[in-house]
N, C-alpha and C positions, 0 to 999 in steps of 0.2 A: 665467592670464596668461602669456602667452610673452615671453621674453626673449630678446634679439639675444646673439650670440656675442663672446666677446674676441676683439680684431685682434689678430694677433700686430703686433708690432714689429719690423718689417724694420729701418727707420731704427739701434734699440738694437742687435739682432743684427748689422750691418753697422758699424756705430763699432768694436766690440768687436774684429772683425776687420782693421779699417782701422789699430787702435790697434798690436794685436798686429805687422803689417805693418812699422808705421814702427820698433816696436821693435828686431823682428829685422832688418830692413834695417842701420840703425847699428852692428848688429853685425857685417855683411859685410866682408873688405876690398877692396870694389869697389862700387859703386853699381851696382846692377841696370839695365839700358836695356829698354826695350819696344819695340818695331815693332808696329804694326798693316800689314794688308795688303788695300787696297778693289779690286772689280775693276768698274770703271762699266760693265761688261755690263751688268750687273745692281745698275740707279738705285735703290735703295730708301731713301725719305728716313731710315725706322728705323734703316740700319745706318749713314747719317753721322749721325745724333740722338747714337747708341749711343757713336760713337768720340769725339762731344763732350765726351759723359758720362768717357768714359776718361782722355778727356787733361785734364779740371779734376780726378778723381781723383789723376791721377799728378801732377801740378803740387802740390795739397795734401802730398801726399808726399814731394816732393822728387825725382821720378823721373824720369829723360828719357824722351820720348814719342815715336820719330818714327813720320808717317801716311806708307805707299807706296800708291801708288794706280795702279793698272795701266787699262788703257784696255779691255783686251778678257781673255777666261777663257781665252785661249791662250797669254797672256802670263805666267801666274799661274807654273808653273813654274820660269820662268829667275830672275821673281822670290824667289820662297822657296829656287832653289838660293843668291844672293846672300846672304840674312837668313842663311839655315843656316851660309854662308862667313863671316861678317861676325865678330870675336871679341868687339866691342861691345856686337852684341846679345844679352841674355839671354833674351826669350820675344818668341816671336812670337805675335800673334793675328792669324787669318784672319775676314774680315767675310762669312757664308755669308749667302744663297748664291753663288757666284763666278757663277753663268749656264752655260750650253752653251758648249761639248760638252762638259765636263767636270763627272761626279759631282762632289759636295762630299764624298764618301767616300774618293775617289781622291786631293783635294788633302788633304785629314788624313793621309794617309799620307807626303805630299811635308815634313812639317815633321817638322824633328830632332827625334826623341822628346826629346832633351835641352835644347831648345827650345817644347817642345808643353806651353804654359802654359792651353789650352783642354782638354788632357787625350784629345783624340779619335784620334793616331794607334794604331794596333796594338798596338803595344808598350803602350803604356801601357792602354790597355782591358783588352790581358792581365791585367797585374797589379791589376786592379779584379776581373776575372772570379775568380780564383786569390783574392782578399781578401789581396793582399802590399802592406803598407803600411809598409814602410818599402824606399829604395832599399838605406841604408847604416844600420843600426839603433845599428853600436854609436856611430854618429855624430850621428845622429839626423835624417837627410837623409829624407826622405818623400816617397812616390811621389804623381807628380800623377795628381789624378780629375779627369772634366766638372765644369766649374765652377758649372752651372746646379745639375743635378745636386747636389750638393755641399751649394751655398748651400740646398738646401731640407730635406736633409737635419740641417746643423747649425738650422735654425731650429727643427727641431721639438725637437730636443736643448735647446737652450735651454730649453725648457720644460720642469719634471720633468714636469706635471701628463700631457703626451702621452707614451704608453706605444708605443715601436715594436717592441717586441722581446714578441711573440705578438699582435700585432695582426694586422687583416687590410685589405690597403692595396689601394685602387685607384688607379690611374694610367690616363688616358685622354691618351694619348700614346705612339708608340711609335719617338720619331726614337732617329739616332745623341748628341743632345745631352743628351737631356732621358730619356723614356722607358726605353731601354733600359739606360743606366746608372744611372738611380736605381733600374731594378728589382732590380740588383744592390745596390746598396750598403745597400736594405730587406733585402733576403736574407740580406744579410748581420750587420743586424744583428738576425736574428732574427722579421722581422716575414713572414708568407704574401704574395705579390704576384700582383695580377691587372693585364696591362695589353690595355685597350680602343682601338682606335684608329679611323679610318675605316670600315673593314671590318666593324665589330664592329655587328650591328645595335642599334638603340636601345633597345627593351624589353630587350635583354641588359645594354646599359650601366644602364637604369635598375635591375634587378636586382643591378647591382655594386656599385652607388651606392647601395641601402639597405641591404647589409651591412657598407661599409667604417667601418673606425674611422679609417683613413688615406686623404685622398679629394686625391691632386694633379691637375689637370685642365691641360691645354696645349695647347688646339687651337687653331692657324692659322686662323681663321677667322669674322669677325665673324658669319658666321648661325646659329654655335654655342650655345646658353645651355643651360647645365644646371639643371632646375627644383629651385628650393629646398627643395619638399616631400619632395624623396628623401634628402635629407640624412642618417643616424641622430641619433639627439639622441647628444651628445657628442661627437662627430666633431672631427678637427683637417682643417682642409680650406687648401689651397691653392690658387691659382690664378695660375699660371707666363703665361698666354696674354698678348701685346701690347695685343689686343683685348680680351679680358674675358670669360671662361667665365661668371661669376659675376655676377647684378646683383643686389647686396645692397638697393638701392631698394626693389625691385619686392617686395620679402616683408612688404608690411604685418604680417602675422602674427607675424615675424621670423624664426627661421631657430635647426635645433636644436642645430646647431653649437655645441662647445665655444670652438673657438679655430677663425678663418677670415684669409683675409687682404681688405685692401682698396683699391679704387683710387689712392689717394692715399698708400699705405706700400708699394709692392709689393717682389718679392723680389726683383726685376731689380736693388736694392740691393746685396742680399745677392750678388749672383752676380757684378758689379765687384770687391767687396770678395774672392771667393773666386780670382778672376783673379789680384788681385796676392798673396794669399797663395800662389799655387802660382808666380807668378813668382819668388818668394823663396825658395820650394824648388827651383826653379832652379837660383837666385844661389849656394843651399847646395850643391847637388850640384857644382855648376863649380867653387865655393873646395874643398872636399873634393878634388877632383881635381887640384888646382892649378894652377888656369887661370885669366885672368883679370887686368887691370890690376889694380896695388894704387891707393886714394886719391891718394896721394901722387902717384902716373905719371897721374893722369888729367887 
């Protein structure tokens, strides 16, 4: 008789995060501000859904939120030099994709590393590449990662039961957000990483998919579905994707999975919750540096 997999708990793993958040925050002497930054080039109801989700998050928190919202992706520039100038703000997040003419590679580079609470300018990838996790260690300031990234890493940490450190992890994704930093941050901690992405023909992906013990999946693309049957039995599996890599339904049989995620807990939780934790290492490296209104002046 087969048995269906445990859900992880995004919902638990993101409280925990959120908790941690408001703790350290109270510690600051400045309240942290956020910016977001929209570019209506490029209408996607997902990334106003997304900034909805941010700014009830930040309200729970006690965090100011402001939404910019530019008209066109040529605009984007003058904008994030403003946020960058601004002493108020302490992270900016950009809503990708901005649209033409401009890579979404190009504008990650345009936010103040000191700023870059999504983790994707240069600078900061560096220090992912390099595994340098602290800015200021003997202070205890910490360098920010991609937050998606991030979020899916501590999820499986939460679990002792998932072993990442000698596993063998596939990743079917290979953007700047997702993919390629989490292949680092596996490597890092020890685990072998294979990442598959468009390119990659599909008997090859299905042969990566029944060795992995680590199987995160993120494809853009509702005509994607990875068949259940490739699964390994034991596997922690995730599924990063808007649309759904994964239809847990469809496995009458169930499915061999260990530990899987599900539509209705996803880690898009986890990955708000990793936002404002890196905005708060932000908050940390600016008070370190001594910058920053005090309470009192605000």
């Amino acid at each position: 008789m087969s048995v269906m997999p445990a859900l992880f708990d995004c919902r638990e793993v993101a409280r925990r995060f959120f908790d941690w958040t408001a703790e350290a925050g109270a510690k600051l002497p400045f309240t942290p501000r956020l910016a977001t930054l929209l570019s209506a080039s490029f209408d996607d109801p997902a990334n106003r859904q997304y900034r909805d989700f941010i700014s009830k998050d930040a309200l729970k928190l006690g965090i100011p939120c402001d939404h910019r919202e530019v008209r066109s992706a040529s605009e984007v520039p003058a904008a994030l030099a403003e946020l960058n100038a601004d002493p108020q703000v302490t992270g900016i997040m950009v809503l990708y994709p901005v649209g033409a003419p401009m890579r979404d590679e190009e504008v990650m580079d345009l936010v103040s590393p000191a700023k870059d609470i999504e983790g994707l300018h240069s600078t900061n990838l560096g220090y992912l590449i390099k595994y340098r996790r602290f800015l200021d260690e003997s202070r205890g300031v910490k360098c920010v990662v991609p937050a998606t990234a991030k979020a899916v890493v501590k999820t499986f940490l939460h679990y002792p039961e998932v072993r990442v450190e000698g596993a063998f992890a596939v990743i079917i994704n290979n953007s700047m957000r997702v993919g390629k930093p989490l292949g680092l941050m596996l490597e890092n901690l020890g685990a072998t990483v294979v990442k598959c992405y468009d390119k990659t023909p599909r008997p090859l992906i299905e042969d990566c998919v029944r060795r992995a013990d680590i199987l995160v999946t993120a494809v853009p693309d509702p005509k994607f579905a990875l068949d259940l049957s490739w699964i390994k039995r034991g596997a922690a599996v995730v599924d990063v994707s808007f649309q759904g890599n994964i239809d847990l339904g469809a496995s009458a049989g169930g499915c061999a999975a260990a530990y899987i995620t599900s539509p209705d807990n996803r880690i898009g939780r986890v990955t708000r919750a990793m936002t404002f934790v890196n905005l708060i290492y932000c908050a940390q490296a600016k008070a370190n540096a001594g910058f920053g209104p005090t309470r009192q002046s605000e």
